[in-house]
VOMI-913648 format. One record per residue: residue number from 1; x, y, z of N, C-alpha, C in turn. Coordinates in steps of 0.001 Angstrom, whole numbers, plus 500000, padded with zeros to 6 digits. Layout:
! VOMI-913648
NUM	X	Y	Z	X	Y	Z	X	Y	Z;
...
This chain:
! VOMI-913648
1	499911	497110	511511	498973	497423	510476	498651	498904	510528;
2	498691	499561	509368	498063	500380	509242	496771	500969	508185;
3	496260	501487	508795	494598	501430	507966	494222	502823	507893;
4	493494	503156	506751	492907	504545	506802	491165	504166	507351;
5	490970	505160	507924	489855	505250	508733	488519	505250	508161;
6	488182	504738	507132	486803	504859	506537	486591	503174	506332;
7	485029	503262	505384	485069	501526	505076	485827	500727	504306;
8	486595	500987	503760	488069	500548	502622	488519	500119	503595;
9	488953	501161	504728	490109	500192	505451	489768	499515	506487;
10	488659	499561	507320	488038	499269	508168	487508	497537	507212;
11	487277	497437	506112	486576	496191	505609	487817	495535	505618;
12	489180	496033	505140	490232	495105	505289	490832	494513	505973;
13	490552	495602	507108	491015	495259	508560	490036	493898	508812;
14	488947	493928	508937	487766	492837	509279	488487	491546	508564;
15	488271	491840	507162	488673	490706	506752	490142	490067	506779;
16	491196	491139	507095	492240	490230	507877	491924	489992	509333;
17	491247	490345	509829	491251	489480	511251	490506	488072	511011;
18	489710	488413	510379	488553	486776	509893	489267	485621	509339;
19	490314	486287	508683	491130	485105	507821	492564	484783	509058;
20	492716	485728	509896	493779	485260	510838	492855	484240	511867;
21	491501	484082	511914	491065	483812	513176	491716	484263	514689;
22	492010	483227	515142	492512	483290	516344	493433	483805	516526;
23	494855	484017	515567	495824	484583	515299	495963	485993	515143;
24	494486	486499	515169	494533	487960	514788	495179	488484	516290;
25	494988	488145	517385	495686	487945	518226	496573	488745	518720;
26	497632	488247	517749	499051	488625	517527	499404	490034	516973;
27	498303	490081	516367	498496	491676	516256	499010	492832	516783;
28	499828	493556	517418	500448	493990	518247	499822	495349	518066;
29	499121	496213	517125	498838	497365	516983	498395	497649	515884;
30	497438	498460	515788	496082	498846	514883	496695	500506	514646;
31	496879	501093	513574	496797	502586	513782	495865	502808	512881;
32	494689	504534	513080	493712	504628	512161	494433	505909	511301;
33	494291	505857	510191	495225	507227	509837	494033	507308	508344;
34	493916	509110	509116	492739	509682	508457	493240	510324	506900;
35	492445	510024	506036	492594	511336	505061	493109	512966	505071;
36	492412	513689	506260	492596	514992	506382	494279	514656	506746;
37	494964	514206	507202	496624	514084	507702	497032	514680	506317;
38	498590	515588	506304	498892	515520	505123	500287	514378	505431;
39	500713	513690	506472	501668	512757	506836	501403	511657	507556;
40	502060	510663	507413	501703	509628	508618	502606	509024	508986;
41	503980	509976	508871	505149	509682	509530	505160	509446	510866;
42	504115	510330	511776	503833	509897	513051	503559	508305	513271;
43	502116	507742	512575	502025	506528	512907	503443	505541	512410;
44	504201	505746	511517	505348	504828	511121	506023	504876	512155;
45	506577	505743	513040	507201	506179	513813	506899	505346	515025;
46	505749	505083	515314	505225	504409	516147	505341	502794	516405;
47	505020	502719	514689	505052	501011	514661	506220	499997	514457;
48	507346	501324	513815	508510	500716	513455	509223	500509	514935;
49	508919	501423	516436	509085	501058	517442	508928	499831	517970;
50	507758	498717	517320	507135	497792	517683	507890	496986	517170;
51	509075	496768	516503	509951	495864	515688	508736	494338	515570;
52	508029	495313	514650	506800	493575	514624	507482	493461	513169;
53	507569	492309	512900	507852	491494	511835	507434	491587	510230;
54	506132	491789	510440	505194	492440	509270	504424	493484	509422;
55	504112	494615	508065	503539	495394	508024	502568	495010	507097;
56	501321	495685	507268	500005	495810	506484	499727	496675	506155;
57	500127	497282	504976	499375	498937	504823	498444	499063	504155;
58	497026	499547	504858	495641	499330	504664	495099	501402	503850;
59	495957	501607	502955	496355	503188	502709	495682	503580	501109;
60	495337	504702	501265	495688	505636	499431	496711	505662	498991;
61	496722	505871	497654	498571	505668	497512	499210	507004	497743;
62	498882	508136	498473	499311	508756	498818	500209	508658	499986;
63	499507	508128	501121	499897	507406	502241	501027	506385	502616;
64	500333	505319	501031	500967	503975	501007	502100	504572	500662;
65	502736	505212	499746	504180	505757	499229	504784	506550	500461;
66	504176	507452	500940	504989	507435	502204	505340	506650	503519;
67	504242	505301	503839	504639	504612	504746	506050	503997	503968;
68	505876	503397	502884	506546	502717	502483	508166	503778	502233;
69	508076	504648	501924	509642	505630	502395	509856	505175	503583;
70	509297	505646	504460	509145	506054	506029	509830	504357	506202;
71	508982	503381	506318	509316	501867	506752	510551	501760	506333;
72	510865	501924	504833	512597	501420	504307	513456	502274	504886;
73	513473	503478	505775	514550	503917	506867	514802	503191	507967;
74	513605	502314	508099	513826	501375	509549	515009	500532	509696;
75	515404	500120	510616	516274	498852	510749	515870	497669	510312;
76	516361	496534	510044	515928	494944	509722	515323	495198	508834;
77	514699	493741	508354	513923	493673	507803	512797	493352	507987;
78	511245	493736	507381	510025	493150	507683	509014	492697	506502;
79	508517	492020	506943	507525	491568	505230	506334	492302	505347;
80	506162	492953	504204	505440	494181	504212	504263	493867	503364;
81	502921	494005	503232	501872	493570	502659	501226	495103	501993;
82	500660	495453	501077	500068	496514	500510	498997	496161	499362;
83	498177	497145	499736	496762	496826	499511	496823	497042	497438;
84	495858	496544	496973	495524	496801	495504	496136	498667	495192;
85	495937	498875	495776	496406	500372	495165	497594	500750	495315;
86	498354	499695	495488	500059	500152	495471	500479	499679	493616;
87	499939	500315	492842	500130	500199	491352	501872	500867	491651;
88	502029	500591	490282	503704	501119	489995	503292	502839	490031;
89	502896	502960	489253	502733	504637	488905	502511	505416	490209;
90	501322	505139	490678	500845	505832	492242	501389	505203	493633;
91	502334	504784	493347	502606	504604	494689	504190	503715	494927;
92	504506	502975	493956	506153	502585	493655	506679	503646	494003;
93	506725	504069	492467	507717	505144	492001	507972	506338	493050;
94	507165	507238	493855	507051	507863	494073	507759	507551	495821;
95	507598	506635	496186	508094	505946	497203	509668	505586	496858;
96	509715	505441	495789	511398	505191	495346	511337	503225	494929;
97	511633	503128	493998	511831	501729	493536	512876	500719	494637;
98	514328	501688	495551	514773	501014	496219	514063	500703	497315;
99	512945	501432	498050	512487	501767	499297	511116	500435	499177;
100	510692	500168	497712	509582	499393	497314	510051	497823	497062;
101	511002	497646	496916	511567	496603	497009	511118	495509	498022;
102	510818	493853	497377	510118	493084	498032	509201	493174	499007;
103	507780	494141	498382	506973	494675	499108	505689	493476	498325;
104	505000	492742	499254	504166	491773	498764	502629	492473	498418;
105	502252	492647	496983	500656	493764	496908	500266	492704	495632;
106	498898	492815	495225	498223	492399	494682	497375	493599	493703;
107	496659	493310	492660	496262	494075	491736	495188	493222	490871;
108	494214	493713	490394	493695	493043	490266	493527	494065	488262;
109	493979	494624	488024	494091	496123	487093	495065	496306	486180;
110	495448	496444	484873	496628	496621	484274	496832	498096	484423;
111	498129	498042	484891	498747	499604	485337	498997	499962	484128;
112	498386	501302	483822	498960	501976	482550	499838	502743	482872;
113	500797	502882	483496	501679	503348	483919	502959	502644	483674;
114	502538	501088	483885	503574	499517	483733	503978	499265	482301;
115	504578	499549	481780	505579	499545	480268	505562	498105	479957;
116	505458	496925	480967	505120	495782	480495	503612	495520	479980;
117	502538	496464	479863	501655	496621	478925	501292	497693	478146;
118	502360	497741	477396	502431	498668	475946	501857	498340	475300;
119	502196	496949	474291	502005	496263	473470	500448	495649	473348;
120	499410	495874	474536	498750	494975	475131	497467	495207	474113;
121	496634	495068	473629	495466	494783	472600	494229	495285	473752;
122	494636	495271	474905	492943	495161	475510	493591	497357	476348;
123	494924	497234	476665	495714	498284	477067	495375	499654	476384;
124	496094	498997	474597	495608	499952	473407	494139	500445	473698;
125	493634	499705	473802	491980	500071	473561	491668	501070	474278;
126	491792	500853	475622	491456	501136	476638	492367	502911	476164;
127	493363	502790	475602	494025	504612	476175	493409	505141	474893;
128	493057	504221	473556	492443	505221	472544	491238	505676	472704;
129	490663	504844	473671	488968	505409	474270	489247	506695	474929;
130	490397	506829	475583	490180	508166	476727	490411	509193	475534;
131	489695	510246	476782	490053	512145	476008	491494	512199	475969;
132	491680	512614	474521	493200	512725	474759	493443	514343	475676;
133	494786	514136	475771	494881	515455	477117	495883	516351	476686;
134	496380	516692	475038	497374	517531	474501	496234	518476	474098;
């Protein structure tokens, strides 16, 4: 797992240990990886040593796009978990679509970035409200 060091990641961390119970256990290694870093190739470096099975990346999508480079150089394979802010736009793409590949994240947000809501009625609304930026 990796987590950025404030209450975002620190609450996720909690609440995956609460939902592992006893199993949290198994955890083999916690890294805290701060904002001020401009890399966290160090901590990848570290954990991909640990040939643990799954990753948790508890990150900004600044972060999250580079663990997620960093991890798809590894050997094997691992099932990789990523937090709500791995949208397509901030944190796919930028990571590389091959490198993002069967990466398990959740969203709770329509990515305006995601071309599968162009068409969308609540999407529209939402981009004719903003300042336009030409």
């Amino acid at each position: 797992m990796l987590f950025q060091n404030d209450d975002y990641g620190k609450d996720y961390l909690k609440g995956l240990r609460d939902g592992l119970g006893a199993k949290a256990a198994s955890m083999t290694l916690s890294r805290k990886a701060t904002r001020l870093r401009t890399s966290i190739d160090g901590h990848i470096v570290k954990l991909k040593s640990l040939n643990a099975d799954v990753f948790f990346n508890i990150t900004t999508p600044k972060f999250a796009a580079q663990a997620i480079k960093k991890m798809a150089k590894s050997t094997g394979s691992r099932c990789t978990f990523s937090t709500s802010v791995s949208s397509i736009g901030s944190v796919m793409k930028p990571a590389g679509f091959e490198a993002s590949q069967d990466i398990i994240s959740s969203n709770y947000l329509k990515d305006t970035s995601d071309p599968q809501w162009k068409n969308d009625a609540g999407m529209k609304a939402l981009m004719s409200s903003l300042p336009s930026t030409s």
